[in-house]
C-alpha positions as CSV (number, residue, x, y, z in Angstrom):
1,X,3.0,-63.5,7.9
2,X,0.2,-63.0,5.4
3,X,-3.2,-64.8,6.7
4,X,-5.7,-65.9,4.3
5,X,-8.9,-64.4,4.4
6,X,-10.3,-67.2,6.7
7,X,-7.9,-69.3,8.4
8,X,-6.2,-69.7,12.2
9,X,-3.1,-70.2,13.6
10,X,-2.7,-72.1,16.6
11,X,-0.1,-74.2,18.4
12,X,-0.2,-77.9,18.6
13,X,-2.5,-79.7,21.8
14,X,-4.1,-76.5,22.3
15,X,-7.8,-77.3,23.8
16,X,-8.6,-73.9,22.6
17,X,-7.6,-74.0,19.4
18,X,-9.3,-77.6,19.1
19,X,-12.1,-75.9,20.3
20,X,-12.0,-72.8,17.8
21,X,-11.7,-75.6,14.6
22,X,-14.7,-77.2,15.4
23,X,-16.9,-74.1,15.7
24,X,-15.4,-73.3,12.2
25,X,-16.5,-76.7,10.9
26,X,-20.1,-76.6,13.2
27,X,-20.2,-72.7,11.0
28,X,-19.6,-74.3,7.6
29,X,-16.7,-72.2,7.2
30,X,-13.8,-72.9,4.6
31,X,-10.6,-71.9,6.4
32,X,-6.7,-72.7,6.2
33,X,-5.7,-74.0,9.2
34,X,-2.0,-73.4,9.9
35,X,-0.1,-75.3,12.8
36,X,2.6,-73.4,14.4
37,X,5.5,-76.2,15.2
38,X,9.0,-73.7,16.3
39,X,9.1,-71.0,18.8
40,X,9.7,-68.7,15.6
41,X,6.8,-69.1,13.9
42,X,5.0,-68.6,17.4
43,X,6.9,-65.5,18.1
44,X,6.5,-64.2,14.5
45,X,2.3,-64.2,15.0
46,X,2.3,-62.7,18.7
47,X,4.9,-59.7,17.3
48,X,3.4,-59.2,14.2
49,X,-0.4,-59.0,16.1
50,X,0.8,-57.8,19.0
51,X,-0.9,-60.9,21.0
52,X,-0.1,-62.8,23.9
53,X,-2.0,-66.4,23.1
54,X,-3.6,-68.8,20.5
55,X,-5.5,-69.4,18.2
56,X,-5.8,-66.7,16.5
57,X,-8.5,-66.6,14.5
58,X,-9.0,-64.5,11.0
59,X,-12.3,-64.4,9.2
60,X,-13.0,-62.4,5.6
61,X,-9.4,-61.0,6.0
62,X,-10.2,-59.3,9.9
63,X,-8.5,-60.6,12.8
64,X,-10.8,-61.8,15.5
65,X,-8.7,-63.0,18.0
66,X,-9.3,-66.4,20.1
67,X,-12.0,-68.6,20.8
68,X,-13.8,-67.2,23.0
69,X,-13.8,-64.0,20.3
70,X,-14.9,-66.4,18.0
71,X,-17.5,-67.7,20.1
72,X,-18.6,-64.6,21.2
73,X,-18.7,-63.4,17.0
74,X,-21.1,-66.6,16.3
75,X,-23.5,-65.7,19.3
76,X,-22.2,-69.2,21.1
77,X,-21.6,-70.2,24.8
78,X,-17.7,-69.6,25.0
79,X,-17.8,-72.8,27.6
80,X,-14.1,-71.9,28.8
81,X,-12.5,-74.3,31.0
82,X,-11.8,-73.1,34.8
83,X,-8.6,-74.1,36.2
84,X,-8.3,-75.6,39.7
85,X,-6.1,-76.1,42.3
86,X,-8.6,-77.8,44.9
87,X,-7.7,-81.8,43.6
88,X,-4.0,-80.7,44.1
89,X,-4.4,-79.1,47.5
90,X,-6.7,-81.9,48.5
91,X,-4.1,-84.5,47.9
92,X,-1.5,-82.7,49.7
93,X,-3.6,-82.0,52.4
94,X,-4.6,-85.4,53.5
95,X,-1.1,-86.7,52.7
96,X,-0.2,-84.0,55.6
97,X,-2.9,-85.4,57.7
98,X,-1.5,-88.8,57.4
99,X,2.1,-88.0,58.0
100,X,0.8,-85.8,61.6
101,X,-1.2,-88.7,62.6
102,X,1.6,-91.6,62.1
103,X,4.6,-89.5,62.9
104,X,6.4,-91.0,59.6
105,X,7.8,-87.3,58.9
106,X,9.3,-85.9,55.4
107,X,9.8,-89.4,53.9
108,X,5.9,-90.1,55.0
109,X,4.8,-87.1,53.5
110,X,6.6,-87.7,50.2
111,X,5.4,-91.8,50.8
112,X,0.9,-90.5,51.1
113,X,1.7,-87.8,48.4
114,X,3.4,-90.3,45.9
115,X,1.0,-92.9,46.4
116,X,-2.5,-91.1,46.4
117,X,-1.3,-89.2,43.2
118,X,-0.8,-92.7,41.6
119,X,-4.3,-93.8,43.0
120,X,-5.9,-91.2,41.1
121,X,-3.7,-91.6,37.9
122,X,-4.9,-95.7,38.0
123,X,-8.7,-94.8,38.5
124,X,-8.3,-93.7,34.8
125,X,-5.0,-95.2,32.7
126,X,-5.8,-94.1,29.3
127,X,-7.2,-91.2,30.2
128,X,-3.7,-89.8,32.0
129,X,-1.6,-91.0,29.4
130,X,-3.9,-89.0,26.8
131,X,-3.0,-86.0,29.1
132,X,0.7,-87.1,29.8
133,X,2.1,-87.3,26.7
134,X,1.1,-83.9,25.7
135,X,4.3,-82.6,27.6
136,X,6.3,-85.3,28.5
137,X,9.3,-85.8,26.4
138,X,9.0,-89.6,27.2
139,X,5.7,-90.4,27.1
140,X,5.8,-88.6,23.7
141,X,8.6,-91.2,22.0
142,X,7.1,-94.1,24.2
143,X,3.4,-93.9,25.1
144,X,4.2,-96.9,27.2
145,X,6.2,-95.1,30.0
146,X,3.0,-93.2,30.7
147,X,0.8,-96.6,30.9
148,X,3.3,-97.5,33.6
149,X,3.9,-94.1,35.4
150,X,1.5,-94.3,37.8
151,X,3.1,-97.6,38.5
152,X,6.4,-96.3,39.4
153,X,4.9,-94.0,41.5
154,X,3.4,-96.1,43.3
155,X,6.4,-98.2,43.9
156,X,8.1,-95.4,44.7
157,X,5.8,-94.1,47.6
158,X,5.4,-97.6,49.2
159,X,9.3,-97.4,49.1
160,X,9.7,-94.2,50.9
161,X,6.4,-95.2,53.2
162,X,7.9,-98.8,54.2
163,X,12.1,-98.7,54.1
164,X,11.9,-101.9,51.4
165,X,14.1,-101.5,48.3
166,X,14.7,-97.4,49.4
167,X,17.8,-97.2,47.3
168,X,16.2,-98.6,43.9
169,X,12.6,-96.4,45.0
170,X,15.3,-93.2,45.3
171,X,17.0,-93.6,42.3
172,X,13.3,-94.3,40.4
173,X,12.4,-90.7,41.9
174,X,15.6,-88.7,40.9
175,X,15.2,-90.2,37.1
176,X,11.4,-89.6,37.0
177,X,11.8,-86.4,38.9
178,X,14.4,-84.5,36.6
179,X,12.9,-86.1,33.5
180,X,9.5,-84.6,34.9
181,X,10.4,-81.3,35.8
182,X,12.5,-80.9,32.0
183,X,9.6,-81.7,30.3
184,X,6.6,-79.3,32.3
185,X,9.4,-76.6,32.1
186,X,10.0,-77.2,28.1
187,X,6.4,-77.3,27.5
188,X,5.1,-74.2,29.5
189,X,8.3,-71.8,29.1
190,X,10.1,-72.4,26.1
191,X,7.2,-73.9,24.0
192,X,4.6,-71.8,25.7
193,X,2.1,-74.3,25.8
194,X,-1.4,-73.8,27.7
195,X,-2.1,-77.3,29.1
196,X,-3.5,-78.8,32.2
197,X,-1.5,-81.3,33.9
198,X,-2.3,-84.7,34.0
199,X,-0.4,-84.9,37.7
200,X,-4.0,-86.0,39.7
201,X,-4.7,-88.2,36.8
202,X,-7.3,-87.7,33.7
203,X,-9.9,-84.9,32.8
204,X,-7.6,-82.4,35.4
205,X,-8.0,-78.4,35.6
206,X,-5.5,-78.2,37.6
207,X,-2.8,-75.8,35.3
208,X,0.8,-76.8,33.8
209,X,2.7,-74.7,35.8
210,X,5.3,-74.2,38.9
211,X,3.3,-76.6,41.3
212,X,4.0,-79.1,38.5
213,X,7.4,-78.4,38.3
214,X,8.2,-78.1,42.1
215,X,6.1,-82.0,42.6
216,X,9.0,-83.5,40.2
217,X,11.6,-81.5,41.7
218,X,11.1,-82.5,45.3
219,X,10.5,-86.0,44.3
220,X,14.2,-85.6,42.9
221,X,15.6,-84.1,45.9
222,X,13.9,-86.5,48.2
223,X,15.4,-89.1,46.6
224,X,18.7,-87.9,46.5
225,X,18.6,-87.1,49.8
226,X,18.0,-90.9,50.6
227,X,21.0,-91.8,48.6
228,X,23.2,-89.8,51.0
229,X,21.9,-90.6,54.2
């Protein structure tokens, strides 16, 4: 891999690498910029350059590394995102508090957790499904599985919450919940993407990562263990 004097290489919906384009634009700066689609390409730039993320950045031939090296080159405010956990354990936390006060146990908890998650993903539609299909293998053929997402969610913790329809709100959460968990694991450890995850709905810090993947994956047990009782 032979970069042009100015240019960057960066993976598809990363923020960062969004980020590190415009402050090449706001710079007046001519630059190729190349997007790396397969897991070669990807691995080619981080062995080659001996670096763990992108973008990578290269101006007048000289590698200067990410964005925030690039901001920090141009004198600018790197304005990094913080991640968060605190909107995650927040839901979680009051979905335990409801479950202790009514005494609805496991199938309560997964009923609160299910249905506040969707609460916050219908305070802003668009927003989530801007966020959603950036990892979801559905949502990415058919934008219009994450317009109704939070939907199914819903129906799916009323289901568990109240006893109606339990079978059809089980089988919804084993589909959902393996398709779910296949997509955050594709995006975050085969395609190495850096994303947040659009679980508590738009605009979230809260990281791509193994909460993600256990939420879909318990959703999936849960409702397989309805089938069999």
């Amino acid at each position: 891999m032979n970069p042009e004097p100015n240019s960057i290489y960066r993976t598809p919906d990363c923020s960062y690498g969004d980020k590190a384009v415009k402050l090449l634009k706001d710079k007046n700066i001519d630059f190729e910029d190349h997007i790396l689609k397969s897991q070669e390409e990807l691995s080619e730039l981080k062995n080659q350059y001996g670096v763990k993320t992108t973008p990578q950045v290269f101006i007048e031939g000289e590698r200067v590394g990410g964005y925030s090296e690039l901001a920090e080159k141009f004198g600018e405010n790197t304005d990094m995102e913080e991640t968060s956990y605190v909107p995650v354990i927040a839901v979680f936390s009051v979905a335990l508090l409801l479950t202790l006060s009514t005494g609805f146990g496991v199938m309560g908890f997964m009923g609160f957790s299910l249905s506040l998650l969707a609460m916050l993903k219908l305070m802003d539609v668009e927003s989530f499904v801007d966020g959603f299909v950036k990892y979801d293998l559905i949502a990415q053929t058919r934008r219009s599985y994450g317009k109704i997402y939070p939907y199914l969610e819903l129906a799916i913790g009323l289901s568990f919450l109240s006893g109606v329809l339990i079978n059809l709100g089980a089988l919804l959460a084993i589909g959902i919940g393996f398709a779910g968990g296949y997509s955050i694991y594709k995006a975050i450890y085969i395609e190495k993407k850096d994303l947040n995850c659009a679980c508590i709905g738009g605009g979230s810090k809260a990281p791509l990562g193994v909460v993600s993947i256990s939420e879909n994956a318990i959703m999936a047990l849960m409702g397989i263990g309805v089938l069999l009782a």
